[in-house]
C-alpha angles and dihedrals in degrees: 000000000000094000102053099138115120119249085265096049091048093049081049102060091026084072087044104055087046097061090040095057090051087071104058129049107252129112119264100245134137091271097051089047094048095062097046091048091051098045093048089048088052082220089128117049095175089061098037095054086049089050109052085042084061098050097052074071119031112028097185107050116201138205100291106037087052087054085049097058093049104048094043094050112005105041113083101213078186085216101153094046079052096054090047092059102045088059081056098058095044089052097051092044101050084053091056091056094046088048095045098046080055098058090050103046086052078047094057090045086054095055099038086057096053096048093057096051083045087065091041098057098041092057086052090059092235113171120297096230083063090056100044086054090048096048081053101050079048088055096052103041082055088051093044082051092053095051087048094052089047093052089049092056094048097051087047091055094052076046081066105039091046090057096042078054090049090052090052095045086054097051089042083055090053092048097052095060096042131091104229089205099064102007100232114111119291128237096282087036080054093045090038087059104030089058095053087048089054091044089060114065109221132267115272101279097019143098138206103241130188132206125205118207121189115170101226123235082015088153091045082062092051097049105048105029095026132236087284081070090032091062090046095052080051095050089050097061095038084067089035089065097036087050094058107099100253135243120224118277084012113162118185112199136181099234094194139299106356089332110108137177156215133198116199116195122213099340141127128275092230086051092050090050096048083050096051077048101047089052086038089059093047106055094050074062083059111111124183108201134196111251099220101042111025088235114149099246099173132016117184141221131186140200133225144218119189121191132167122212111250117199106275098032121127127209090269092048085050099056095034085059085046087046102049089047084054093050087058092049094057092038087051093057103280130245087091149107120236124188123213 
C-alpha cells in the first residue's frame, strides 16, 4: 500500500505540505500536493532525490516544473499491467477462433454426411415425412456453420483491434520515457535503463560506464537570450547526442534541467571518454543563429563526467562518481571531460 501513514502522521504532514507549498509558486492542486505529500512522507526516494536537485536550483518551483515532478515519478501510467493484460486477451481470443474453426469445420462434416444420406434416402423413395425432417436438420447444421463463421469474423476483428491497441499502447510507452523537447529518454526512461544495465553483469574485460553532460553558463542563456533560446540550446544537444554514432546498448537521457546522460553497457573506460569527447566536440559545432539576419547569437559548450561501475555500487553510487567527475569539469573551466 503506498498510503500507509495513521490518521496522526497524515494530519501531520498534511500541515506540513501546506506550509511548504506556500512557499513556492505553484498552484495548490491534487498534483502538487501529491508530490509534497510524498516527499515529506519519504515514502518516494526517486522524487525526493529530483526535487531537492531542483531546488538547489530553483527555490521557488512553479506550475510546470511541479507537473513535471509528478508525472515522471508520482503518477502510475500502470503500463506494464496494461500490456499484461492485453497478451491475455490475445491469447483468449485467438482460443476462441481455433475453437471455434473447429467447431465449423465438425459442422461442415456434419452437413456433408447428411446430405448425403439425404440423397440416399430419397433415391430410395423413403417416406416423405423422413425427408422433410432431414432437409430440416440440414437447415439447421448450415445455419449452425454461418453463426460459426460469423463468430469467427467477429473474433478476428477484436484480433485487429487488440493489436492496433497494442501498437498504441507501445508508442504511448515510448512517449512516456522520452523528453519531447530534445527527443532522448527522459529521467524515468534513464532510471528505467540504467536499472536493467546494472541488473546484467558485463561482459568479461568491460565495464558499465556512465557519462554525465551539463551545457555551461546554461542560466546565463536563459537570462539574457530567454527560455525560447534556451529550448532551442536544449533541442541542439538533444540532436547532438542522437547524431553520435552509437555503441552498443547506448542510452542518452536528459537528466534534468540542462544536465543530460549516457549509459554505456559493457564497454571500456577509454571508449566512454572518446565518446564524451566526441559530444563534447560537436556541440561546440552547435550555432544558434538569428532568424532575421543569419548572425550566430549563441554557440554552446558542455562539460563531462566519466565513471566507470565498480562491484558493489548501486545505481546512486554510480551517478554521484559521474557527478562528481562532472563538478571538476565545470570547476576546472568547463568544455572538458573528467574522469572519476
Amino acid at each position: 500500500m503506498k498510503y500507509s501513514q495513521t490518521k496522526e502522521e497524515t494530519v501531520v504532514l498534511v500541515r506540513q505540505v501546506l506550509a511548504t507549498l506556500g512557499q513556492h509558486d505553484a498552484a495548490l492542486n491534487p498534483s502538487s500536493f501529491a508530490v509534497f505529500y510524498e516527499h515529506a512522507a519519504g515514502i518516494n526516494p526517486r522524487l525526493s532525490a529530483a526535487l531537492e536537485a531542483q531546488l538547489r536550483n530553483t527555490p521557488r518551483l512553479g506550475d510546470e516544473a511541479v507537473r513535471r515532478l509528478h508525472q515522471d515519478f508520482v503518477a502510475d501510467v500502470g503500463l506494464a499491467e496494461a500490456e499484461r493484460i492485453q497478451g491475455d486477451m490475445q491469447r483468449v481470443m485467438t482460443d476462441i477462433v481455433q475453437s471455434a474453426r473447429r467447431t465449423g469445420e465438425q459442422a461442415g462434416d456434419f452437413g456433408e454426411r447428411l446430405q448425403g444420406l439425404s440423397g440416399a434416402l430419397l433415391d430410395a423413395n423413403v417416406q416423405p415425412g423422413l425427408s422433410h425432417h432431414l432437409d430440416a436438420t440440414l437447415a439447421s447444421t448450415q445455419a449452425m456453420r454461418q453463426s460459426v463463421q460469423a463468430l469467427q469474423d467477429q473474433v478476428a476483428a477484436s484480433q485487429r483491434e487488440i493489436e492496433a491497441l497494442r501498437a498504441d499502447l507501445m508508442r504511448t510507452r515510448e512517449e512516456s520515457v522520452l523528453c519531447p523537447l530534445t527527443r532522448v529518454l527522459n529521467r524515468r526512461g534513464f532510471e528505467e535503463r540504467l536499472d536493467a544495465m546494472l541488473a546484467e553483469p558485463p561482459a568479461k574485460g568491460s565495464q558499465h560506464c556512465l557519462i554525465m553532460l551539463d551545457i555551461d553558463h546554461f542560466k546565463r542563456v536563459n537570462d539574457t537570450h530567454g527560455h525560447p533560446m534556451g529550448d532551442k540550446v536544449l533541442e541542439g544537444l538533444g540532436a547532438v547526442l542522437r547524431s553520435v554514432p552509437p555503441e552498443p546498448g547506448m542510452a542518452c537521457a536528459r537528466y534534468g534541467g540542462e544536465e543530460f546522460a549516457i549509459l554505456l553497457p559493457s564497454t571500456t573506460l577509454n571508449k566512454a571518454v572518446q565518446l564524451a569527447e566526441a559530444v563534447r566536440t560537436r556541440a561546440r559545432g552547435v550555432r544558434l543563429r538569428n532568424k532575421t539576419t543569419n548572425a550566430v547569437e549563441l554557440t554552446v559548450t558542455v562539460s563531462a563526467g566519466v565513471a566507470a561501475w565498480r562491484p558493489g555500487d548501486d545505481a546512486r553510487a554510480l551517478v554521484s562518481c559521474a557527478d562528481a567527475a562532472l563538478y571538476r569539469s565545470k570547476t576546472s573551466g568547463r568544455d572538458r571531460v573528467m574522469v572519476a
